[in-house]
C-alpha positions in Angstrom: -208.0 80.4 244.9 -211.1 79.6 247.1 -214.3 79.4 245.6 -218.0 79.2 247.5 -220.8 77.8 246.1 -224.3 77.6 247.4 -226.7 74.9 246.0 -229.6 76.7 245.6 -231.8 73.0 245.1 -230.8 71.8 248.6 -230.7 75.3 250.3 -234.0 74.9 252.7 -233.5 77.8 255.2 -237.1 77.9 256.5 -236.2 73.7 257.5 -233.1 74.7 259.7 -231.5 77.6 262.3 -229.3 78.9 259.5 -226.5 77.2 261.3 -223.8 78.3 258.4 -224.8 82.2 259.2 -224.5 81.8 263.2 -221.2 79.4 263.7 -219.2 81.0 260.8 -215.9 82.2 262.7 -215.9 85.8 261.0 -219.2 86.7 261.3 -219.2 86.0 265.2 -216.1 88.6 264.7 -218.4 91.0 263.7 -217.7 90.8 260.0 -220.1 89.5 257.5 -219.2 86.7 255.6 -222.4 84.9 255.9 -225.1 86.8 255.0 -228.9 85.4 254.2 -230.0 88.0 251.0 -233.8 88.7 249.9 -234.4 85.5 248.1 -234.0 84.0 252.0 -230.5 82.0 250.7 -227.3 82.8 251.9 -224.8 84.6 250.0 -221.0 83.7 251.2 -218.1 86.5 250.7 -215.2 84.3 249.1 -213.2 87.3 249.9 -213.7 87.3 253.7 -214.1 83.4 253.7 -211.0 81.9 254.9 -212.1 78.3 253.9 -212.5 76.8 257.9 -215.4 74.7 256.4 -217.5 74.8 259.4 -220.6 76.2 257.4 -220.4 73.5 255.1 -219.8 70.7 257.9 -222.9 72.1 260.1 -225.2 72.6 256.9 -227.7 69.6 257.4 -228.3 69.7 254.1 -225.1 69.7 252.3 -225.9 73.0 250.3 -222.7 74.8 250.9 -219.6 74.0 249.3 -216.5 75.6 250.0 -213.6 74.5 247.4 -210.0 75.2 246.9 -208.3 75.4 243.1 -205.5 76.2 241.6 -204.6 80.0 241.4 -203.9 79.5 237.6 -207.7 78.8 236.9 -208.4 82.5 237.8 -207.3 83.7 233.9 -209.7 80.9 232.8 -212.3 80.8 233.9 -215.6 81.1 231.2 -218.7 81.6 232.7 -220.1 82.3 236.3 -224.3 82.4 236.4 -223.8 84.6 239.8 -222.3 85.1 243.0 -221.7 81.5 244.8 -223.5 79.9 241.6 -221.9 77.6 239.4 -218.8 78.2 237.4 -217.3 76.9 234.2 -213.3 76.8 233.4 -211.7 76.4 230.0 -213.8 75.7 226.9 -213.2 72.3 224.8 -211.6 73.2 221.2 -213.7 71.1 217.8 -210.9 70.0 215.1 -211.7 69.1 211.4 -211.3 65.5 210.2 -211.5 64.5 214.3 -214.7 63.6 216.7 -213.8 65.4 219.8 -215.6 63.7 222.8 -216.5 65.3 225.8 -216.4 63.1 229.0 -217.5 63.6 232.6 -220.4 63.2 235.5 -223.5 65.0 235.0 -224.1 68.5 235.9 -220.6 70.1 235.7 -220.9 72.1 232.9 -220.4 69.8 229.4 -223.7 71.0 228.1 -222.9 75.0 229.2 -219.8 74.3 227.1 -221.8 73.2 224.1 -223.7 76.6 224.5 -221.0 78.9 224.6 -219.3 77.2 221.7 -222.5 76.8 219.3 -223.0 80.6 220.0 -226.3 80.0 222.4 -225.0 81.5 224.7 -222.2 84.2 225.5 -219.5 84.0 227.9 -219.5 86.2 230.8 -215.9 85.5 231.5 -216.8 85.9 235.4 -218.0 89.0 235.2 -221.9 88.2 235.5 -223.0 91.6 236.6 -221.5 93.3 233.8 -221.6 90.9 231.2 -218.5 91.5 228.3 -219.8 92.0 224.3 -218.7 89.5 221.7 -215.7 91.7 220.9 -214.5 91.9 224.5 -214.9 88.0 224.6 -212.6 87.8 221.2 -210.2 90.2 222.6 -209.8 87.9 226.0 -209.0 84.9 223.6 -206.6 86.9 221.3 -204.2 84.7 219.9 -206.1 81.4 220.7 -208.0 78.4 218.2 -211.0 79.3 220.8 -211.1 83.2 219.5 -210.5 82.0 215.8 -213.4 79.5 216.2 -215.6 81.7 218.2 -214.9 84.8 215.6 -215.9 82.9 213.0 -219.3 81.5 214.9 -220.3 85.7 216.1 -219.3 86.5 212.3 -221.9 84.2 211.0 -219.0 82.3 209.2 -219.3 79.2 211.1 -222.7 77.5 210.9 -223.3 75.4 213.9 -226.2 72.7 214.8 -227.1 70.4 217.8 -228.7 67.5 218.8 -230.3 68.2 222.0 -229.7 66.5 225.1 -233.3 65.6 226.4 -234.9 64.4 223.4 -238.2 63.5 225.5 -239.1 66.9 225.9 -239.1 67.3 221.7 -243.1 66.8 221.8 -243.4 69.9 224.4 -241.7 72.5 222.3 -242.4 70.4 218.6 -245.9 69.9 217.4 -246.8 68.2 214.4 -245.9 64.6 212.7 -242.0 63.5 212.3 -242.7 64.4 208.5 -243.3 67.7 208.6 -240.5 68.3 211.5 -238.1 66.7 208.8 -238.9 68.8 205.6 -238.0 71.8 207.2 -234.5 70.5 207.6 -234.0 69.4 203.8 -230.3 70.4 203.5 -227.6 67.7 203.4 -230.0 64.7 202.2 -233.8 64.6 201.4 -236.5 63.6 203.8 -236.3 60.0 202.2 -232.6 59.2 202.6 -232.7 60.2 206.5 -236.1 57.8 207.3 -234.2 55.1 206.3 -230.7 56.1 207.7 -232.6 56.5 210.9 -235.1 53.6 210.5 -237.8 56.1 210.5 -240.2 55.1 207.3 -242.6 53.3 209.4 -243.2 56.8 211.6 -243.2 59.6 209.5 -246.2 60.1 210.0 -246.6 59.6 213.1 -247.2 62.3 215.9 -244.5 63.7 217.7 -245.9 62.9 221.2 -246.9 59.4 220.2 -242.9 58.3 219.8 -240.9 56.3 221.7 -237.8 57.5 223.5 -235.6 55.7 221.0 -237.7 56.8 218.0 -237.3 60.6 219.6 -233.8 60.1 219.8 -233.6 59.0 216.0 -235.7 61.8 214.8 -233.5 64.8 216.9 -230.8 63.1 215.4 -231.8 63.1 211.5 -232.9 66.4 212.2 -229.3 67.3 213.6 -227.2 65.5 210.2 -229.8 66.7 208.1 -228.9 70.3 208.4 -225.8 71.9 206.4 -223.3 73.4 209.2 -219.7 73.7 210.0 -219.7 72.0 213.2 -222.0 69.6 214.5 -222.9 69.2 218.6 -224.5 66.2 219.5 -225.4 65.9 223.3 -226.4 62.1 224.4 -226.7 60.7 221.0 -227.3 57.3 222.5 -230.0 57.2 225.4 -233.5 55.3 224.9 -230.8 53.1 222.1 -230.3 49.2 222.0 -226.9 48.8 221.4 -227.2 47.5 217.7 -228.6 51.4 217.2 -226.2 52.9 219.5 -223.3 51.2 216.9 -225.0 52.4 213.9 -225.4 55.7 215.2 -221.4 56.4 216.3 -220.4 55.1 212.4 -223.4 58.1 211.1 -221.1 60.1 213.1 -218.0 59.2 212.4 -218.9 59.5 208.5 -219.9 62.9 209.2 -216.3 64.1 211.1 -214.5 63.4 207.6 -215.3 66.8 206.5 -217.3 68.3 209.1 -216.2 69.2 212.8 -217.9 67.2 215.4 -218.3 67.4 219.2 -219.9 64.6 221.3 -221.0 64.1 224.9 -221.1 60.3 225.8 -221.9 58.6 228.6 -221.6 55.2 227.6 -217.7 54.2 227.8 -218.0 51.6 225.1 -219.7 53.8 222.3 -217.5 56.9 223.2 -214.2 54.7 222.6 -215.5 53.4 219.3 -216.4 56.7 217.7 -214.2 59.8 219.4 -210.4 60.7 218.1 -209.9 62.5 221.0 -211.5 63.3 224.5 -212.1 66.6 227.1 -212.4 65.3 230.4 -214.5 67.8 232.6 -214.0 67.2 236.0 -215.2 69.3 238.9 -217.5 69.2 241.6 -221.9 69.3 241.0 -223.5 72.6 241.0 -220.2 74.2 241.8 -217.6 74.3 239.0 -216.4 72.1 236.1 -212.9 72.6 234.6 -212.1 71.3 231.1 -209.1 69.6 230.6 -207.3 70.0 227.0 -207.7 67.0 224.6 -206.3 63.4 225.1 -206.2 60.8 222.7 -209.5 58.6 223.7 -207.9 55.6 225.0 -205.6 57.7 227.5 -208.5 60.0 228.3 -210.9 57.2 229.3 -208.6 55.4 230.8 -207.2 58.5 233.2 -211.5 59.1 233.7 -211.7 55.8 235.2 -208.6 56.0 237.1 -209.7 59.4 238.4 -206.5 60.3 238.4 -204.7 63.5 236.0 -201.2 62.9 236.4 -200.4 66.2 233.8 -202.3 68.5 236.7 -201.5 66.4 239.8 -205.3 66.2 240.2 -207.2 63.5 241.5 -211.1 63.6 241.0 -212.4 60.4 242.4 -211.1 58.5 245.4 -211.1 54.9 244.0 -210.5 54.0 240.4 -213.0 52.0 238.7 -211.5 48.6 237.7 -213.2 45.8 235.7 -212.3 42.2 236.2 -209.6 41.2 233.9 -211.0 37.5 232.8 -214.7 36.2 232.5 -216.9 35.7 235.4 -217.1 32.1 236.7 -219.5 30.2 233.9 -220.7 27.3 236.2 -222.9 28.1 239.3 -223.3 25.4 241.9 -226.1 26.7 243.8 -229.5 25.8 243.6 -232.0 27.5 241.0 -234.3 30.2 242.4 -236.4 29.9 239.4 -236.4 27.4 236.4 -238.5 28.2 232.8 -239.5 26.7 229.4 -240.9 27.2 226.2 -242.9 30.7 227.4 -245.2 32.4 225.2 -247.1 35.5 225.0 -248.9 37.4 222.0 -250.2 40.6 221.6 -251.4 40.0 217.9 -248.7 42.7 216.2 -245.7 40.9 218.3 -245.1 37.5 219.7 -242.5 36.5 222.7 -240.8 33.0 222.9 -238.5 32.2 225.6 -236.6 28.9 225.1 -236.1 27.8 228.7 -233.1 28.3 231.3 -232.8 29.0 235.2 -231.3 31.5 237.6 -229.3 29.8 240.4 -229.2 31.7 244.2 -227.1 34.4 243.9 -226.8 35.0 240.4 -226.8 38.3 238.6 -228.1 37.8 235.1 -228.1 40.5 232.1 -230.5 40.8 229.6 -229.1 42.0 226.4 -231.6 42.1 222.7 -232.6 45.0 220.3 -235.5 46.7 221.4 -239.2 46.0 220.9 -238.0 42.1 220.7 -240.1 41.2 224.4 -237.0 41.9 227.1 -239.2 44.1 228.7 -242.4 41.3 228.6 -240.6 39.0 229.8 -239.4 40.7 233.0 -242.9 41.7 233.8 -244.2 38.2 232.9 -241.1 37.2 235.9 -242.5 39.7 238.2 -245.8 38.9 237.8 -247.3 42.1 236.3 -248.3 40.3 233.1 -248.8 36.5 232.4 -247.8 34.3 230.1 -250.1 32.4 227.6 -248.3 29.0 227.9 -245.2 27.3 228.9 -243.8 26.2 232.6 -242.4 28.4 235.2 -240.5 26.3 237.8 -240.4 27.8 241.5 -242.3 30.9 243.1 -240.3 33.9 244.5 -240.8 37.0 246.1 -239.1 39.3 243.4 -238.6 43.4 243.3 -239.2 45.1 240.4 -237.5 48.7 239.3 -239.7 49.1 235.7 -238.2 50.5 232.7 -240.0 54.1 233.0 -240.5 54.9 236.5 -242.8 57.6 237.7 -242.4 60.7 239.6 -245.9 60.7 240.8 -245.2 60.7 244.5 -246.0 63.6 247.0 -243.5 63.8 249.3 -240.1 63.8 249.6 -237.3 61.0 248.8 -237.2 60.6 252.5 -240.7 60.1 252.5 -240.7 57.8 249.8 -238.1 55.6 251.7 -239.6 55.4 254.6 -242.6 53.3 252.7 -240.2 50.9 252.4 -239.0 48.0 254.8 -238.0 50.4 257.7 -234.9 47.9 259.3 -233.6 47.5 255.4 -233.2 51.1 254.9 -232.3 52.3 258.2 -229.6 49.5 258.8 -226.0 50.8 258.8 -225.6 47.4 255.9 -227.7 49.1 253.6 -227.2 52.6 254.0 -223.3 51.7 253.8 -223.7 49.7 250.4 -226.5 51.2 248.5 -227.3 55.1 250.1 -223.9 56.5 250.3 -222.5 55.1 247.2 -225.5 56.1 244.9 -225.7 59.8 246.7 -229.2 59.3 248.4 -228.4 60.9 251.2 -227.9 64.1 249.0 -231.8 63.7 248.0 -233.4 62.9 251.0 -234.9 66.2 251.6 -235.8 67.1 247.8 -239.7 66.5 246.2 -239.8 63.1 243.9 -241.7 65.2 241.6 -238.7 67.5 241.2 -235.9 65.2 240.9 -234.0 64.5 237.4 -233.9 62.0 235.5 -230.5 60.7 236.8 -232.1 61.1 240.5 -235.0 59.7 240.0 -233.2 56.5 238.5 -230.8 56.3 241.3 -233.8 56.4 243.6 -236.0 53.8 241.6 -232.6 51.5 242.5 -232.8 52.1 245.7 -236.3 51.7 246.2 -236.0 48.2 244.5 -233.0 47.3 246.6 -234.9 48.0 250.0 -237.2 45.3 249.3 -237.2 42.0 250.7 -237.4 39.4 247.8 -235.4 36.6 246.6 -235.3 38.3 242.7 -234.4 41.6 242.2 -235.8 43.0 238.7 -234.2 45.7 236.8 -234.9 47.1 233.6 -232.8 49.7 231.8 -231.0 50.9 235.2 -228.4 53.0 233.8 -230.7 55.4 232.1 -229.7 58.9 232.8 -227.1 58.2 234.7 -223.9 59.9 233.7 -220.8 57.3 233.2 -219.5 57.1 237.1 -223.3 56.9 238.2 -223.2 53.8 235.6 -220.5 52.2 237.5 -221.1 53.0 241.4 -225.2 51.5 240.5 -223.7 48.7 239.1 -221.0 47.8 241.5 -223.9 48.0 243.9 -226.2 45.6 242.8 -223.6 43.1 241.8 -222.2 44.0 245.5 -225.7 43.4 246.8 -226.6 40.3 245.1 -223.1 38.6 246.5 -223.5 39.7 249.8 -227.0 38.6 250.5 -227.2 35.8 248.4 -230.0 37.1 246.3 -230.6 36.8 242.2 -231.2 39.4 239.7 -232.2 40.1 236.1 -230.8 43.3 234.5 -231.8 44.2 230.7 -229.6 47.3 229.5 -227.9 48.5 226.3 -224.5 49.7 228.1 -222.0 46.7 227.8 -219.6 48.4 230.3 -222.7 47.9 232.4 -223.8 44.7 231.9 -219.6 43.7 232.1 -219.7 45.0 235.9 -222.8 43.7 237.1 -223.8 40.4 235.2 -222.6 37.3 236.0 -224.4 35.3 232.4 -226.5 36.7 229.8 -229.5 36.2 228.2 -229.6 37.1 225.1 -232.9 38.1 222.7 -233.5 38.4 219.2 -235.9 38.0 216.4 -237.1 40.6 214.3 -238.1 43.5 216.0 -241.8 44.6 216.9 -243.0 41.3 215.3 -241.7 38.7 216.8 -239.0 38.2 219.9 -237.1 35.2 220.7 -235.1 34.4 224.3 -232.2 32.4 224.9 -230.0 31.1 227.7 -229.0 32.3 230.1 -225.5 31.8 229.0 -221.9 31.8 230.8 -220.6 35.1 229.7 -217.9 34.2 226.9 -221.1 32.3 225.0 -223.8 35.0 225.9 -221.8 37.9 224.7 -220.4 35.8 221.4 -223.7 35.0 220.5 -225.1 38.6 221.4 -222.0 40.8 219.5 -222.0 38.2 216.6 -225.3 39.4 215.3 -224.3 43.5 216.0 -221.3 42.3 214.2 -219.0 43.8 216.4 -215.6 42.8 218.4 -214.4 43.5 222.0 -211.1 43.5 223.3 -209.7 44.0 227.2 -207.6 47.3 227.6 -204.4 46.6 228.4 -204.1 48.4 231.7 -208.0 49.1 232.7 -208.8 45.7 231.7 -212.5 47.5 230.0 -213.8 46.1 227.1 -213.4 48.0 224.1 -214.4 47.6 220.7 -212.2 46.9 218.1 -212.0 49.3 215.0 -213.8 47.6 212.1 -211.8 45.2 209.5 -208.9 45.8 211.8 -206.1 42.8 212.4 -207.7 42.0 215.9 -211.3 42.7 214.5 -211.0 40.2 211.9 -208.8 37.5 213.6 -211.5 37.9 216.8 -214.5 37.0 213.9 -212.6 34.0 212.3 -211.9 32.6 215.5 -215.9 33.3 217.4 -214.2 35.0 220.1 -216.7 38.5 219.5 -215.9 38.9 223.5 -212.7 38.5 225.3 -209.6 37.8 223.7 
C-alpha cells in the first residue's frame, strides 16, 4: 500500500517552479498524477503514483511525502482528514484496574486518538468525503473491545473526561478566578479537597490568566479528577512540572486507575515508567500517518521506543537506538574553572536566593535540578548577566549564551531569517549544521514564520539559536519543554555533543531526569521552601548530586537491565527500600 501525503505547513508553491508537478514521470506521460487544485497546493493521485520519489526528492521544501506500508493497514485504518492529509491507523484500547500509556513523537496522531475514543470526534474510517454514522462505525468494529467501548461512549453509558493537552491556552477559552472554574466540577471531591491535592489554596482566587504554567497545569488537572466519569484522558499531565510535582501527580493517577479506566500521553520516559501498566507505541511519520501498536507491558514498550526497533511487525522507526551510559559520568574534572562562585545573594522581599559557592571547569556540562519557584531560574540570569546579584563573589568573566526559560515568538521573519542574525561562519559551517541543524530538524523550519511555529519548534529553534553563539558558557533553562520524548533525547545528545567537542561549559536546569542523565555531567541541586526562600548547592559529581536531589522527592532509580535508563523503582519495593537504607537514591 502506498500512501501520499502533502504537508500543507511547508507547501509554498508561489516560492518555487512547482518542480513535483513538472518532473513527475506520469504526468510528462500525459497522465495526471500531479495536479495543483484551487487552494494553489498539489493534490497527488496514490492510485496513479507508482512511488519513483522524484517529487519528494526535487520538493525544496520537503512537503511531499511519498510512503510505503503494509497492505494489512488498509482494514485499519481510523481516520483520514482528506485526500494526501494525514492518516491515523488502529485505535489504543483503556482497560479497568490498568493505566494505559500512550507513547510516541509529536504530531502523529496520539491526541486524534484521544478524540475518537472520548467521543469528540467521530471516525471517518477513510472515507472523509462521505463520512460513516455512529452505527456504521460500531458495525466496522463488530466483535471488537473498541466497538464495546465505543458503544457504550455513543450510548451515553460511558462517561468520559480529559485533561487537555495545552493547558496555557486555559485563560483564552476560561474566564474567571480558579475558584469559580473548580465549583462547577464539584463531583468526586469538594472544591477544598482538590486545592490542597493540587497545592492550589494559595490561588483560588486568583485569575485565570495571572497563573503560571505549572499552576495551569494543576488547575486542568483537578478539574480533570474532580469530575465523575468512566474513563479518564489525560494528555501531558506533566509539562510546566518540577519533578517533585511530576511524582505526586503519576501517584493521583495511579490512585485513580484502581477503579476507574485511565489513558495517558507522556513524554517524559521516567514519569511514564513509574505510573503506566501498559503502553501503545504510535509510531509513524509527521503530518503523514501514525499507526498504533497494541499494548506492551511498559518496560518492554519503552524499551522497544528507544530501541526503535518492533521486532513483532519487523518495523523499524528510528535509525539509531537511543542508549544511555551504563555507569556514572566521570566525577573529577581536571580542567581549569571557567567560572568560580560564593556565598551569592539576591532578594526580592517575598523570596530570597542563596547560592553556597562551587565552579564549572572547561568543558563541563552542569544540570540544575530544584522544585520550582526556589531561584534556579535567578540564578541563571544572575550567571548571564540579565540580573545582578546583591552580594557574594563571582570568580572569572565569560562570554556566556543564554536560551531563557519562555522564549518569544516575536520575530518577523522567517527561521532562516532568524539564523542568519546569528554568527554567519557558525551556522553556515558544515560542523554545525552536521551536529546541531540536522539532528534537531531545522532544516525542516527554515522557510516557516517564527511567529507560526509550535511550541516544540520554537524550543528546538531557541537551542539552536543559543548554540550558534560564540561564548565560553552556554545557558539553558527548561530546554526540553515541548519537545516530544525523541526531541528530548536528539537536543540533548547535542548539547552534551557540543559541549565535548568544542570544549565549551554549560548549565542546564530541567525537570526530566532522562534529560539531565544524557546531557549533564554534575548537578546542582536547589532547595528551600518554595516561593520564600531558595537555597543552591554544589555542583556535585553525579552519584552525590542526584542522591542528595532524589532523597528529598523521596524517590529511587535503578539502571534497566538492557537500555541501561534510569527508572524508578516502585515504592516500598525490595530494591526501593534496600536503595534508601543504603543512600544510593541513584545508581545501583
Amino acid at each position: 500500500m502506498r500512501i501520499a501525503a502533502v504537508l500543507a505547513d511547508r507547501c509554498q508553491p508561489k516560492k518555487c517552479n512547482k518542480e513535483c508537478e513538472r518532473f513527475c514521470p506520469l504526468n510528462r506521460t500525459g497522465a495526471q498524477c500531479v495536479v495543483f487544485g484551487e487552494k494553489g497546493k498539489p493534490t497527488i493521485s496514490e492510485t496513479l503514483c507508482q512511488g519513483c520519489g522524484i517529487c519528494t526528492n526535487k520538493c525544496q521544501f520537503k512537503a511531499v511525502k511519498i510512503i510505503g506500508l503494509a497492505d494489512e493497514l488498509k482494514e485499519d485504518i481510523i481516520h483520514r482528514y482528506g485526500e494526501n492529509a494525514f492518516r491515523l491507523y488502529r485505535l489504543p484500547v483503556p482497560k479497568k484496574g490498568l493505566v494505559t500509556g500512550i507513547l510516541g513523537p509529536n504530531g502523529i496522531g496520539k491526541s486524534t486518538a484521544i478524540r475518537m475514543l472520548s467521543g469528540a470526534e467521530v471516525p471517518n474510517l477513510g472515507n472523509f468525503e462521505d463520512p460513516p454514522s455512529k452505527e456504521d462505525v460500531l458495525k466496522h468494529f463488530a466483535g471488537t473491545e473498541i466497538h464495546d467501548y465505543l458503544k457504550g461512549v455513543y450510548d451515553g453509558k460511558v462517561k468520559t473526561a480529559i485533561k487537555p493537552q495545552y493547558v496555557d491556552k486555559l485563560p483564552q477559552s476560561v474566564k474567571g478566578v480558579v475558584r469559580d472554574l473548580l465549583s462547577k466540577v464539584e463531583e468526586r471531591m469538594t472544591l477544598q479537597e482538590a486545592a490542597e491535592m493540587f497545592e492550589l489554596t494559595e490561588v483560588l482566587d486568583r485569575e485565570l490568566d495571572k497563573l503560571s504554567g505549572g499552576e495551569l497545569q494543576r488547575l486542568a488537572m483537578a478539574a480533570t479528577v474532580m469530575k465523575e466519569a468512566d474513563v479518564y484522558y489525560f494528555d501531558e499531565p506533566t509539562s510546566y512540572l518540577d519533578i517533585y510535582q511530576r511524582v505526586k501527580m503519576a501517584r493521583i493517577i495511579k490512585a485513580l486507575s484502581v477503579e476507574k479506566q485511565v489513558v495517558v500521553i507522556e513524554h517524559d520516559l521516567a514519569i511514564l515508567d513509574f505510573l503506566a501498566d501498559n503502553v501503545h507505541l504510535v509510531y509513524g511519520s509527521e503530518g503523514a500517518y501514525g499507526v498504533s501498536t497494541l499494548a506492551r507491558q511498559v518496560r518492554t514498550a519503552i524499551n522497544a521506543y528507544l530501541d526503535g526497533y518492533l521486532p513483532e511487525e519487523n518495523i523499524r522507526f528510528r535509525e539509531r537506538p537511543i542508549e544511555f551510559e551504563a555507569s556514572p559520568p566521570r566525577s573529577e574534572w581536571q580542567t581549569p574553572d571557567v567560572i568560580a562562585f560564593e556565598g551569592l545573594e539576591k532578594d526580592f522581599g517575598e523570596f530570597r536566593m542563596d547560592i553556597t559557592g562551587g565552579s564549572v571547569k572547561m568543558g563541563e556540562s552542569v544540570g540544575i535540578v530544584g522544585p520550582n519557584a526556589t531561584g534556579k531560574t535567578t540564578f541563571v540570569k544572575i550567571l548571564a548577566g540579565a540580573i545582578e546579584a546583591d552580594s557574594g563573589r563571582m570568580d572569572g568573566k565569560v562570554k556566556v549564551s543564554y536560551k531563557p526559560q519562555y522564549i518569544s515568538a516575536d520575530f518577523d521573519g522567517t527561521v532562516q531569517d532568524l539564523l542568519l542574525t546569528c554568527d554567519y561562519e557558525t551556522i553556515s559551517s558544515g560542523f554545525f549544521t552536521g551536529e546541531v541543524v540536522e539532528p534537531l530538524g531545522i532544516k525542516y523550519l527554515l522557510d516557516k514564520k517564527v511567529s507560526r511555529l509550535s511550541g516544540g519548534e520554537l524550543q528546538r529553534v531557541a537551542i539552536t539559536v543559543c548554540l550558534s553563539r560564540e561564548a565560553e558558557m552556554y545557558l539553558f533553562d527548561e530546554p526540553s519543554a515541548y519537545l516530544d520524548s525523541n526531541q528530548r533525547m536528539i537536543a540533548a545528545k547535542t548539547i552534551r555533543r557540543m559541549m565535548e567537542k568544542t570544549g565549551r561549559s554549560a548549565m542546564i536546569v530541567d525537570h526530566d531526569v532522562y534529560f539531565l542523565d544524557m546531557v549533564s555531567d554534575s548537578l546542582m541541586v536547589f532547595g528551600g521552601e518554595p516561593g520564600h526562600h531558595g537555597v543552591g548547592d554544589g555542583p556535585f559529581d553525579m552519584r552525590e548530586g542526584m542522591n542528595r536531589f532524589l532523597s528529598a522527592v523521596d524517590i529511587t532509580f535503578r539502571r534497566d537491565a538492557d537500555t541501561h535508563r534510569p527508572r524508578i523503582n516502585k515504592p516500598e519495593s525490595r530494591l526501593d527500600r534496600e536503595q534508601k537504607s543504603s543512600g544510593e537514591y541513584y545508581y545501583s
